[in-house]
C-alpha positions as CSV (number, residue, x, y, z in Angstrom):
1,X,12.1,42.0,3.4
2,X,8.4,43.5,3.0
3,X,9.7,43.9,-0.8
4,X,9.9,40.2,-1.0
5,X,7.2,39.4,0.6
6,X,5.0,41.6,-1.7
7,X,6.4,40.3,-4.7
8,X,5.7,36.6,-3.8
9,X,2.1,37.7,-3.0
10,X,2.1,39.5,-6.0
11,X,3.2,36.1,-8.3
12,X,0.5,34.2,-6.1
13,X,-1.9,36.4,-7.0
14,X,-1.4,36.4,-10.9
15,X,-3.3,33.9,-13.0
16,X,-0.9,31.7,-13.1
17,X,-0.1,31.3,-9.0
18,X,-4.5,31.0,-8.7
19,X,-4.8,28.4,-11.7
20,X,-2.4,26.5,-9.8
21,X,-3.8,26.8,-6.5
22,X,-6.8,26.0,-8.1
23,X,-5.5,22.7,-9.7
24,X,-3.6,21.9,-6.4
25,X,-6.8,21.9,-4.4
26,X,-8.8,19.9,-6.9
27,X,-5.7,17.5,-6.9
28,X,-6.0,17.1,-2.8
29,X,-9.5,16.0,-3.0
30,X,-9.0,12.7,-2.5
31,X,-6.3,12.5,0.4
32,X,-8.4,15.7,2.3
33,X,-11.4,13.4,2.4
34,X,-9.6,10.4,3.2
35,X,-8.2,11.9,6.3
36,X,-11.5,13.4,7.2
37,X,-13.6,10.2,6.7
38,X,-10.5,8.2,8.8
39,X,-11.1,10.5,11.8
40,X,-14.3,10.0,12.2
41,X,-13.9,6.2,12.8
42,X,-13.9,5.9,16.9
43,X,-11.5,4.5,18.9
44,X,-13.0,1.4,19.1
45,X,-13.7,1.0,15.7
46,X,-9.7,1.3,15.3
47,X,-9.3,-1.1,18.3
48,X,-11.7,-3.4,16.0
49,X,-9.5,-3.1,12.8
50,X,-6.2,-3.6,14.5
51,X,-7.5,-6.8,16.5
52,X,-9.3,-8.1,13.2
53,X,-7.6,-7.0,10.1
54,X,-4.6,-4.6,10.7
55,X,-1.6,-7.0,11.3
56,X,-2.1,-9.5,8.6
57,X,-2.6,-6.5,5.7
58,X,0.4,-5.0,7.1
59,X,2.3,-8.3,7.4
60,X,1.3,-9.4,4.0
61,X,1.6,-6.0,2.2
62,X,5.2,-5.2,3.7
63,X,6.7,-9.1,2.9
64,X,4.7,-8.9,-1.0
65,X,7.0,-5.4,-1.1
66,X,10.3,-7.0,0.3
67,X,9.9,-10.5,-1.9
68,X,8.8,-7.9,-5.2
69,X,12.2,-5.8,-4.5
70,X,14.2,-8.4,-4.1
71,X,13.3,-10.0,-7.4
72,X,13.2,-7.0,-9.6
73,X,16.7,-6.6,-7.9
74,X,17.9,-9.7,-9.3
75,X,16.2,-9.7,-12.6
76,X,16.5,-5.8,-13.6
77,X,20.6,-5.4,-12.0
78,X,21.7,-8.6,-13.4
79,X,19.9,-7.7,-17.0
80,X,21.1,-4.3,-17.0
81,X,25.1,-5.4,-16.5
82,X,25.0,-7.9,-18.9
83,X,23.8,-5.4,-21.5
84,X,26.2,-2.3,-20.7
85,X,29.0,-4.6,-20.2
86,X,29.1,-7.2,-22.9
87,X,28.8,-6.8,-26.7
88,X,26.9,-10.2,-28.2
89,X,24.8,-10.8,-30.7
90,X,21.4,-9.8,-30.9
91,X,22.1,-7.2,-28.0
92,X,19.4,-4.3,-29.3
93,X,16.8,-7.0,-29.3
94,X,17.4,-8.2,-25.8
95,X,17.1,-4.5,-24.9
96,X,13.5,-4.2,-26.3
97,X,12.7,-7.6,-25.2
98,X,13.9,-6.9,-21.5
99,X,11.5,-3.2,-21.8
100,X,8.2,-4.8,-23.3
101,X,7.1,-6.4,-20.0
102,X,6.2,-2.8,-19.1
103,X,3.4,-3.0,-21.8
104,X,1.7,-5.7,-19.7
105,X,-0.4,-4.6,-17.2
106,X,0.2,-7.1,-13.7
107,X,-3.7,-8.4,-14.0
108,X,-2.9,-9.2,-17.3
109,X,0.2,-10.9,-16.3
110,X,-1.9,-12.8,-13.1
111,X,-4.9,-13.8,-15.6
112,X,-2.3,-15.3,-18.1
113,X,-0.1,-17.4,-15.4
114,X,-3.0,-18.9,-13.5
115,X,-4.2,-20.1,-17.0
116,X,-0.6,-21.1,-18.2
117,X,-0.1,-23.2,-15.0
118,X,-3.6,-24.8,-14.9
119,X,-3.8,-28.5,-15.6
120,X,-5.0,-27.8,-19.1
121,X,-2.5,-24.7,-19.4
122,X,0.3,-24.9,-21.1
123,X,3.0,-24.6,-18.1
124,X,0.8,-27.1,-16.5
125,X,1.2,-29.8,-18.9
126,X,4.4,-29.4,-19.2
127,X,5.3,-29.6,-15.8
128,X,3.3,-32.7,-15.5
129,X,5.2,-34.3,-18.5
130,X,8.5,-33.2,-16.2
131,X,7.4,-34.9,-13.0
132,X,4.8,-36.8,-13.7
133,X,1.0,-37.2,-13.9
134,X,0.3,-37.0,-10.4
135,X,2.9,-34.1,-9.8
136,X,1.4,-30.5,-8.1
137,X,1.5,-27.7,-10.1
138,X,2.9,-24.6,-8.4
139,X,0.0,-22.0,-7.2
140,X,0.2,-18.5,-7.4
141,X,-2.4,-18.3,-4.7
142,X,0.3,-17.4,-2.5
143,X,3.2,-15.2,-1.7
144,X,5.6,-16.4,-3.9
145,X,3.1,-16.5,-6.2
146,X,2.1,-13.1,-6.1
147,X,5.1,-12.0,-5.9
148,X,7.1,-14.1,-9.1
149,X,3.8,-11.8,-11.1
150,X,4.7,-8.8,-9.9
151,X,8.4,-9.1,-10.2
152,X,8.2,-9.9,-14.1
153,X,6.0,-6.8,-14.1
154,X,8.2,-4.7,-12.7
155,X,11.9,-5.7,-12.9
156,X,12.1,-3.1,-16.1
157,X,11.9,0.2,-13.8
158,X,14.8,-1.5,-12.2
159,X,16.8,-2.4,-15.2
160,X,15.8,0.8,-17.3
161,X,17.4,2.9,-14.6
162,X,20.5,1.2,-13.7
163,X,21.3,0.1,-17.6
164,X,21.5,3.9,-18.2
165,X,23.2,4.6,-14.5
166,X,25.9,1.7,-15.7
167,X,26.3,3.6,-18.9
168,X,27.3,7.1,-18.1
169,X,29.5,5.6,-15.3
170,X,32.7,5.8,-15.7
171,X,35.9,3.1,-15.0
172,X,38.4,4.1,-13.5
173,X,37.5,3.1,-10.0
174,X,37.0,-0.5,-11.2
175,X,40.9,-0.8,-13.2
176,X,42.1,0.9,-10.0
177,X,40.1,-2.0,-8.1
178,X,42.0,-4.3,-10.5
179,X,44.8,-3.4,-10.0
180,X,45.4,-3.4,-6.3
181,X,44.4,-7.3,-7.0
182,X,40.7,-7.3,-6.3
183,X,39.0,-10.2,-8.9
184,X,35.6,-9.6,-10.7
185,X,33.4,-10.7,-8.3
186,X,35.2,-8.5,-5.2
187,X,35.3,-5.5,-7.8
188,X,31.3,-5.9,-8.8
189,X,30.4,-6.3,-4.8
190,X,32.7,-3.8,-3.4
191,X,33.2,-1.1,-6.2
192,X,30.5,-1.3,-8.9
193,X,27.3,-1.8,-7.0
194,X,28.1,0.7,-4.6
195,X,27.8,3.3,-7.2
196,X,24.7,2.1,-8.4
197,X,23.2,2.6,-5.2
198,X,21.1,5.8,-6.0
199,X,19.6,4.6,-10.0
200,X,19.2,1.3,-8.2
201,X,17.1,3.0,-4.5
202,X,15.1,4.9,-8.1
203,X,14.1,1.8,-9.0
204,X,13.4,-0.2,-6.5
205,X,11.5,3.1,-5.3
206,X,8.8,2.9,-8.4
207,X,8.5,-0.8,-8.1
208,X,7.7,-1.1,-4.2
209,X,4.9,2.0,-5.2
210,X,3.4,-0.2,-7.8
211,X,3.4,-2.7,-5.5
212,X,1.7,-0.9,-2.8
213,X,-0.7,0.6,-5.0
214,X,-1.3,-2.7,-7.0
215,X,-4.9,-3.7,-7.0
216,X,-5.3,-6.3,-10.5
217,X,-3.0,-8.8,-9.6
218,X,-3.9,-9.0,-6.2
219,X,-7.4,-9.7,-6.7
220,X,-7.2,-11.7,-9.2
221,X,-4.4,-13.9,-6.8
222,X,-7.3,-13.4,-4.1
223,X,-4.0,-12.0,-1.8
224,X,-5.1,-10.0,0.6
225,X,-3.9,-6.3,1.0
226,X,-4.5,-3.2,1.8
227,X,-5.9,-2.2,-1.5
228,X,-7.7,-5.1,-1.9
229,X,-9.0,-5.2,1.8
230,X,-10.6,-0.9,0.7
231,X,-12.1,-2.3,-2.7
232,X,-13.6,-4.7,-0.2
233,X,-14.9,-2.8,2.4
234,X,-16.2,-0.2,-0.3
235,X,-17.7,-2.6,-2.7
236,X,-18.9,-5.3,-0.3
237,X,-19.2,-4.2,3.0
238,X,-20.4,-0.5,2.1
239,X,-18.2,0.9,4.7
240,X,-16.4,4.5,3.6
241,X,-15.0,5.3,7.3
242,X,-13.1,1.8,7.5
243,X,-11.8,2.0,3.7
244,X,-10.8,5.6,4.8
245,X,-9.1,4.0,7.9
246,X,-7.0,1.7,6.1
247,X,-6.6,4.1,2.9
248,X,-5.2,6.5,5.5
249,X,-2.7,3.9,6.9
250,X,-1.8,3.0,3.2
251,X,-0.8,6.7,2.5
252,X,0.9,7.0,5.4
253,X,3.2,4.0,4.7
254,X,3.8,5.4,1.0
255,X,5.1,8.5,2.1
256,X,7.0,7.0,4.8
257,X,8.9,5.1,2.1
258,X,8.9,8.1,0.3
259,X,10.6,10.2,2.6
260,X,12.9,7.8,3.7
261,X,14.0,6.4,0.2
262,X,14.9,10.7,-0.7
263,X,16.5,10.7,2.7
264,X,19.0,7.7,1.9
265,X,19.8,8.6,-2.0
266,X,21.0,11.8,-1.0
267,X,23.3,10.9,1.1
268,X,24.7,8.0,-1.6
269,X,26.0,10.8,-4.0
270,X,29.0,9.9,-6.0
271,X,31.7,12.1,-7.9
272,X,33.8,11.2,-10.6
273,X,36.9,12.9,-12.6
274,X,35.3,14.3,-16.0
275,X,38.6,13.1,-18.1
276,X,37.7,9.3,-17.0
277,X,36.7,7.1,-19.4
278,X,33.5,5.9,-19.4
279,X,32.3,2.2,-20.0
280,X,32.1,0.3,-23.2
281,X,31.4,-3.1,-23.8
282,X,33.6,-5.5,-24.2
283,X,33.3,-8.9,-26.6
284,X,32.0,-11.3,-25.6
285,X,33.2,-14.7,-26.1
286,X,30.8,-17.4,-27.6
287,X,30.8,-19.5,-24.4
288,X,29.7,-16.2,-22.7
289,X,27.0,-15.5,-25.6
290,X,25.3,-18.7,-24.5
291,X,25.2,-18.1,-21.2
292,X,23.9,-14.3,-21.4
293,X,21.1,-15.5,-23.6
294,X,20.5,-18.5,-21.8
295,X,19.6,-15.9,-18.7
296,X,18.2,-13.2,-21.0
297,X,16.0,-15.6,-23.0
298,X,14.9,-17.2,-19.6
299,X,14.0,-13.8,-18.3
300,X,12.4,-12.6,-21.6
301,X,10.4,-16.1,-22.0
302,X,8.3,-15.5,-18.5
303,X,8.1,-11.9,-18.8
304,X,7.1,-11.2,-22.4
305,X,7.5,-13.6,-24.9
306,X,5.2,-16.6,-22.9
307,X,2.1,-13.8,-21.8
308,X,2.3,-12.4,-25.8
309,X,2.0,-16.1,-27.7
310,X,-0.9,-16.7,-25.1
311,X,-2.5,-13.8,-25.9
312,X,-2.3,-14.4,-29.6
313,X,-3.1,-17.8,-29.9
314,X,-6.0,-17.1,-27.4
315,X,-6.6,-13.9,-29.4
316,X,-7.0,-15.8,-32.8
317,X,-9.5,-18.4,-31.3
318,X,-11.8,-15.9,-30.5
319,X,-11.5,-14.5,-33.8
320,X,-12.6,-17.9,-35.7
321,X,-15.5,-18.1,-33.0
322,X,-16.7,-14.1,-34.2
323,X,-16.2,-13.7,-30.2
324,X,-14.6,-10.2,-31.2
325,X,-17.6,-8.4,-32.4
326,X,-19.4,-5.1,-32.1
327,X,-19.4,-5.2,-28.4
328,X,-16.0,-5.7,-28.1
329,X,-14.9,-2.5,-29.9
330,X,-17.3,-0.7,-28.1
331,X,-15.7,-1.2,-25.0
332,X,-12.3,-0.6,-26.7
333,X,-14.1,2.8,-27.7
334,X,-14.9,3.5,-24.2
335,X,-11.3,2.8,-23.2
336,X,-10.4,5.3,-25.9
337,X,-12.9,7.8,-24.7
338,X,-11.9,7.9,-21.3
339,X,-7.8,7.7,-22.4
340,X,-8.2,11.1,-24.7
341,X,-10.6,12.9,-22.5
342,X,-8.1,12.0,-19.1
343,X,-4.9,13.3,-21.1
344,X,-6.4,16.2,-22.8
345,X,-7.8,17.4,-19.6
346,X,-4.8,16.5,-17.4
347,X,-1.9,18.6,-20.2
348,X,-4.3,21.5,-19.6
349,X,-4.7,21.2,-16.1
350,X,-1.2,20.5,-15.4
351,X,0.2,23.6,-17.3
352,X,-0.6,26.1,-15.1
353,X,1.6,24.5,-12.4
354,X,4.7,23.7,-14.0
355,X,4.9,27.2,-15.8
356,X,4.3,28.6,-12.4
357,X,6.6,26.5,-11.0
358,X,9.7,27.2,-14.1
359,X,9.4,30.8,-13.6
360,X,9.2,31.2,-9.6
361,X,11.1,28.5,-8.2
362,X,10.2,29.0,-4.7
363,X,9.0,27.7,-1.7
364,X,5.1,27.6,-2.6
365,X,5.3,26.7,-6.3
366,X,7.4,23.5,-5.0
367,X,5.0,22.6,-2.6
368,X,2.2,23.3,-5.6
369,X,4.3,20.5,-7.9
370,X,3.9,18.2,-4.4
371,X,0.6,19.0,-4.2
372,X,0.0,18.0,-8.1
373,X,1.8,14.7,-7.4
374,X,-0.3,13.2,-4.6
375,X,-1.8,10.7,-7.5
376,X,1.5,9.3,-7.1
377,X,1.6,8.2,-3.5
378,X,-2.7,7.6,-3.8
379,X,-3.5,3.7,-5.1
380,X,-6.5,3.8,-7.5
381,X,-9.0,2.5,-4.9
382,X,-7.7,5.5,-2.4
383,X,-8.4,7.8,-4.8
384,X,-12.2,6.4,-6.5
385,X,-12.9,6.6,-2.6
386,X,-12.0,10.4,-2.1
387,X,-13.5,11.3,-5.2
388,X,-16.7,9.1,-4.3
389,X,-16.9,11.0,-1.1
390,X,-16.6,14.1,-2.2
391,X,-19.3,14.3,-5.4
392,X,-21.5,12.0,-3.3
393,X,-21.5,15.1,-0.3
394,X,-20.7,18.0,-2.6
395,X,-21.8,17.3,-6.1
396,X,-24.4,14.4,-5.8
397,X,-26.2,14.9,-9.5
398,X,-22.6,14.1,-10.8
399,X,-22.6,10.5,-9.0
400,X,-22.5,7.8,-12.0
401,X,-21.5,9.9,-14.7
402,X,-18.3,9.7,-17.0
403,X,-17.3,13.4,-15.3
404,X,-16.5,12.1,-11.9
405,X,-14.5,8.7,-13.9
406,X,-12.4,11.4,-16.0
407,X,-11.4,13.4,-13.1
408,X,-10.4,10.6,-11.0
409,X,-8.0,9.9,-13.6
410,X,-6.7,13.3,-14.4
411,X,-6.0,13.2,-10.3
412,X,-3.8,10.0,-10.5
413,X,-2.1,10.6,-13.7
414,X,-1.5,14.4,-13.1
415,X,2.3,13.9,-11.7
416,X,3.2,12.5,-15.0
417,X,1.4,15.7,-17.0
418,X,3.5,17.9,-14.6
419,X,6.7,16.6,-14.7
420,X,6.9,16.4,-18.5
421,X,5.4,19.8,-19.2
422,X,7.9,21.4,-16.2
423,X,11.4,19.5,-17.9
424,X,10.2,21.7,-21.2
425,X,9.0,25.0,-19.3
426,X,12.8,24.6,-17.8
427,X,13.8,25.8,-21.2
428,X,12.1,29.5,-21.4
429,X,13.7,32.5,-20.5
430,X,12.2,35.4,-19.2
431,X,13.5,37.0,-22.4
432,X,11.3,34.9,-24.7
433,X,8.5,36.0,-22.9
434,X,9.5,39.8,-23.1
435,X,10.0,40.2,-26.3
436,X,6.6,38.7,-26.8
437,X,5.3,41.4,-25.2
438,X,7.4,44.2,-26.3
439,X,6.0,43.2,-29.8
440,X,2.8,44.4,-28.2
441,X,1.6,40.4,-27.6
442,X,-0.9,40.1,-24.6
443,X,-1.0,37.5,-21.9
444,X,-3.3,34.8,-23.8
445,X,-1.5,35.2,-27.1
446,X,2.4,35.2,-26.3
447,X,0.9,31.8,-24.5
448,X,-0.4,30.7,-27.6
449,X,2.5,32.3,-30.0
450,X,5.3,31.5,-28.1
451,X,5.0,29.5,-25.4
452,X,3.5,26.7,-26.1
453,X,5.0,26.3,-29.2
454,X,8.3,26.1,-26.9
455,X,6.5,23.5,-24.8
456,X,5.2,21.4,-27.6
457,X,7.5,18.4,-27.2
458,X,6.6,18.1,-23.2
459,X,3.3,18.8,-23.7
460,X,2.9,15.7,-26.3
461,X,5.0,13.2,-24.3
462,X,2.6,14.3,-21.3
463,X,-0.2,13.8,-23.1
464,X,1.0,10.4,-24.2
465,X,1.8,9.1,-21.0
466,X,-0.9,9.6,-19.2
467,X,-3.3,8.4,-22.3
468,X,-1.9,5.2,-22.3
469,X,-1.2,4.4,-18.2
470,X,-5.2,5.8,-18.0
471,X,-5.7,3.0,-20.9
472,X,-4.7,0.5,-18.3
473,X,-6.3,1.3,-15.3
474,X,-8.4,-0.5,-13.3
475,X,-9.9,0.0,-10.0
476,X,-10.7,3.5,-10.5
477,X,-12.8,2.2,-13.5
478,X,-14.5,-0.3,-11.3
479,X,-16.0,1.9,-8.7
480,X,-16.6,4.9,-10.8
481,X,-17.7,3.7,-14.3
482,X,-21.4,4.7,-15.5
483,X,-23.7,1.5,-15.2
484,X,-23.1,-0.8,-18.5
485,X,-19.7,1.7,-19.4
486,X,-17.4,-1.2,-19.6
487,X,-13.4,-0.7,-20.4
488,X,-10.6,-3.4,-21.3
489,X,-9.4,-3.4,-18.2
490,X,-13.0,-3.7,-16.4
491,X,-13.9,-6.4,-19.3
492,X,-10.6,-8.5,-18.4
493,X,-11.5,-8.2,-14.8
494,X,-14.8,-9.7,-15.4
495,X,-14.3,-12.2,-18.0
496,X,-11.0,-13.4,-15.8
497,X,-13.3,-13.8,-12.7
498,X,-15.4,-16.5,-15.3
499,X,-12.8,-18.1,-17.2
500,X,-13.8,-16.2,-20.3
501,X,-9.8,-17.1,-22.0
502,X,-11.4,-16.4,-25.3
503,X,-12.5,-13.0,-24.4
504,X,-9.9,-11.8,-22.0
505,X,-6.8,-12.4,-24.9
506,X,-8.1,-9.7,-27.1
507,X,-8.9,-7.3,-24.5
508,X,-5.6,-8.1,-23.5
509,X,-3.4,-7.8,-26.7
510,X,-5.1,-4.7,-27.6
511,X,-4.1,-3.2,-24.3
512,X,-0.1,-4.0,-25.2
513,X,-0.3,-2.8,-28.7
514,X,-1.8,0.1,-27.5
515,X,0.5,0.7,-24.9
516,X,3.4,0.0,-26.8
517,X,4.0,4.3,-28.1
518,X,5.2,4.3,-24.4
519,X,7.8,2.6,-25.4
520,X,9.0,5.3,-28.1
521,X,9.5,7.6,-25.7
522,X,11.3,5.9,-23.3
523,X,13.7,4.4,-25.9
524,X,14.3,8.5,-27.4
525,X,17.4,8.6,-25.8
526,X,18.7,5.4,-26.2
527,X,18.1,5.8,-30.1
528,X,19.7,9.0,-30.5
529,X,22.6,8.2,-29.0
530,X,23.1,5.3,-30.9
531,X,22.5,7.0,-34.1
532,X,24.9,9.9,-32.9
């Protein structure tokens, strides 16, 4: 017993168990100052928030989660069954076409619709030559408004994960189904979606986070919740300990959903015979070829196809007005910046971690990878606020610069930086690192001979992950850019908030294309496999 407790002292204590303690503790910035700042709010300033603003940011943030589920549940399911279980033509396109959406980000997808259903927009005309002159237009400045954005933004967590659930499941259950007399729909309701339940509780999992953690389509919808209501009450009202309040209630409802979502999908484990055959396609007639892309097509239309022609054709008008000029790539060069500085600084910092983590496995390097992963559960405003807090009472000459912008990002991107890199230390033995040494190799070059070499392939598809969702974000940016240090996302805010149509597009389109080696990845294992 003393043996093993000496030994796990002894790994904490090596370079590796302090760098990550180190990282961890940086990493919990943030939520430490958060809680802090929320307890010193008295009880009647908590009386105050409840009375005033507590049960309609709750009300509206809970139904914008439920109404965004339940559409991404629709969209993503549906999609995903169609394409794993009907062969048509044109089926690999409707796969990329159903995934592009993720390139948007939602206050790119709120900025296009309420231009697309203005009077003048194109929707809006069209609408009008439906019903009328005089007809209303739908709003977005509402629930359902809110929430049709944010369900074509995120229905493709939903479908990515159950396409590839449906396609390593296997059919036996469903012919047995069949055979006892059960018809399509009884076998789909009663069988199939049943053993979807845990790729489908995934999903639905990363889209209510995004939704909780959405600030750009919010604001832009003027909707208020909770992370609107801290951006608020930090950039308007000037009040830390009630942004802390509510950023503490936020959190606390994230990693109630958290829990509870882990608690539920283990329990809906499935089990399957290993000689079973698993599904394939099946013809589809051309009556059902029309109807699938009739759906598909709709679906792809409003979620990709309608938000990229407006962005081009918008895009090209401020190209024959000279609109995209110097300025414009310089604050595509500031996006850069802060994307390469962010990954480069969140690969290193994550390392540490998940090699301490891939060679321990114990109780404390887990709770180190859960430490790493609070950017996850934090929205961007949460997090600009810790950050704010703690270089404004710790590190004051830093307040303003591009230091305190980079490590806010390296903080909310970090969980993708870990994961990666931990999937590829999975893969060294304690051999490879032994006979490193036996060769006479120190500490700092087997890392650098044989280690990271191993690693390379993590390493890169952390790197590019958190490059591009740090080209994309936007709150953060707000609150902690350098005066006059303006991104794409901070430029599509403003010129949004004017009108600017002709501005916004490019910033816009270059956002997608940028985004769009996010895509690669993701799609790795669908292209192998089809190529195997």
């Amino acid at each position: 017993m003393q043996a093993s407790i000496a030994n796990q002292l002894r790994s904490h204590l090596s370079s590796r168990g302090l760098l990550s303690l180190l990282v961890v503790a940086v990493a919990a910035i943030p939520l430490l100052f958060v809680i802090s700042h929320s307890w010193q709010l008295s009880t009647e300033r908590w009386l105050g928030l409840w009375s005033s603003r507590l049960p309609g940011l709750i009300w509206n943030t809970l139904s914008l989660a439920i109404w965004v589920a339940v559409g991404s549940f629709a969209l993503g399911v549906s999609a995903a069954w169609l394409i794993v279980k009907r062969e048509f033509i044109g089926r690999r396109l409707a796969i990329w076409l159903l995934v592009l959406p993720l390139t948007i980000p939602t206050y790119v997808f709120a900025h296009i619709y309420t231009s697309l259903l203005d009077s003048n927009g194109w929707l809006g005309r069209f609408w009008q030559y439906l019903f009328g002159a005089g007809a209303d237009i739908p709003e977005l400045y509402n629930l359902v408004g809110v929430s049709f954005v944010l369900s074509l933004a995120g229905f493709s967590y939903v479908f990515l994960l159950v396409r590839d659930a449906l396609s390593h499941t296997h059919q036996n259950l469903e012919e047995a189904a069949r055979i006892q007399g059960a018809g399509p729909r009884r076998v789909f309701w009663q069988v199939s979606l049943p053993l979807l339940r845990p790729a489908i509780a995934a999903g639905l999992a990363l889209v209510v986070l995004h939704v909780l953690s959405d600030f750009g389509a919010v604001s832009m919808l003027r909707y208020q919740t909770f992370t609107l209501s801290i951006y608020l009450q930090m950039n308007v009202r000037f009040d830390s300990q009630a942004a802390a309040g509510l950023s503490f209630i936020l959190v606390c409802f994230s990693l109630t959903f958290l829990v509870l979502e882990r608690f539920f999908r283990k329990r809906q484990r499935f089990y399957s015979n290993a000689q079973s055959r698993k599904v394939e396609p099946q013809p589809a007639t051309p009556l059902e070829q029309v109807l699938i892309w009739l759906w598909l097509g709709l679906i792809s239309l409003f979620a990709f196809l309608l938000p990229l022609a407006w962005m081009l054709v918008w895009s090209w008008e401020a190209w024959l007005s000279d609109l995209i000029n110097a300025a414009f790539w310089g604050y595509v060069g500031n996006s850069l910046l802060v994307s390469l500085l962010a990954a480069s600084v969140a690969v290193v910092a994550a390392l540490p971690v998940a090699l301490y983590h891939a060679k321990q496995r114990n109780m404390l390097s887990q709770s180190y990878v859960h430490m790493a992963g609070i950017g996850f559960v934090l929205p961007g405003p949460v997090i600009a606020l810790g950050i704010l807090s703690f270089v404004l009472a710790v590190l004051p000459n830093l307040y303003g610069t591009l230091l305190v912008l980079v490590l806010a990002m390296v903080i909310r991107f970090l969980p993708l930086a870990v994961q990666s890199q931990e999937s590829a230390a999975q893969q060294l033995t304690p051999s490879i690192e032994q006979a490193g040494r036996s060769l006479g190799a120190g500490p700092l070059r087997n890392l650098r001979q044989v280690i990271l070499p191993m690693m390379r392939g993590g390493m890169i598809s952390a790197w590019v992950l958190v490059f591009i969702d740090t080209l994309k974000e936007l709150p953060a940016t707000l609150l902690l850019r350098p005066t006059g240090f303006d991104t794409l996302p901070v430029r599509i805010w403003i010129e949004a908030s004017e009108e600017m149509l002709e501005l916004a597009a490019p910033a816009a389109l270059m956002l997608v294309i940028g985004t769009l080696p996010i895509l690669w990845f993701l799609m790795r294992p669908t292209r192998h496999a089809q190529h195997g």
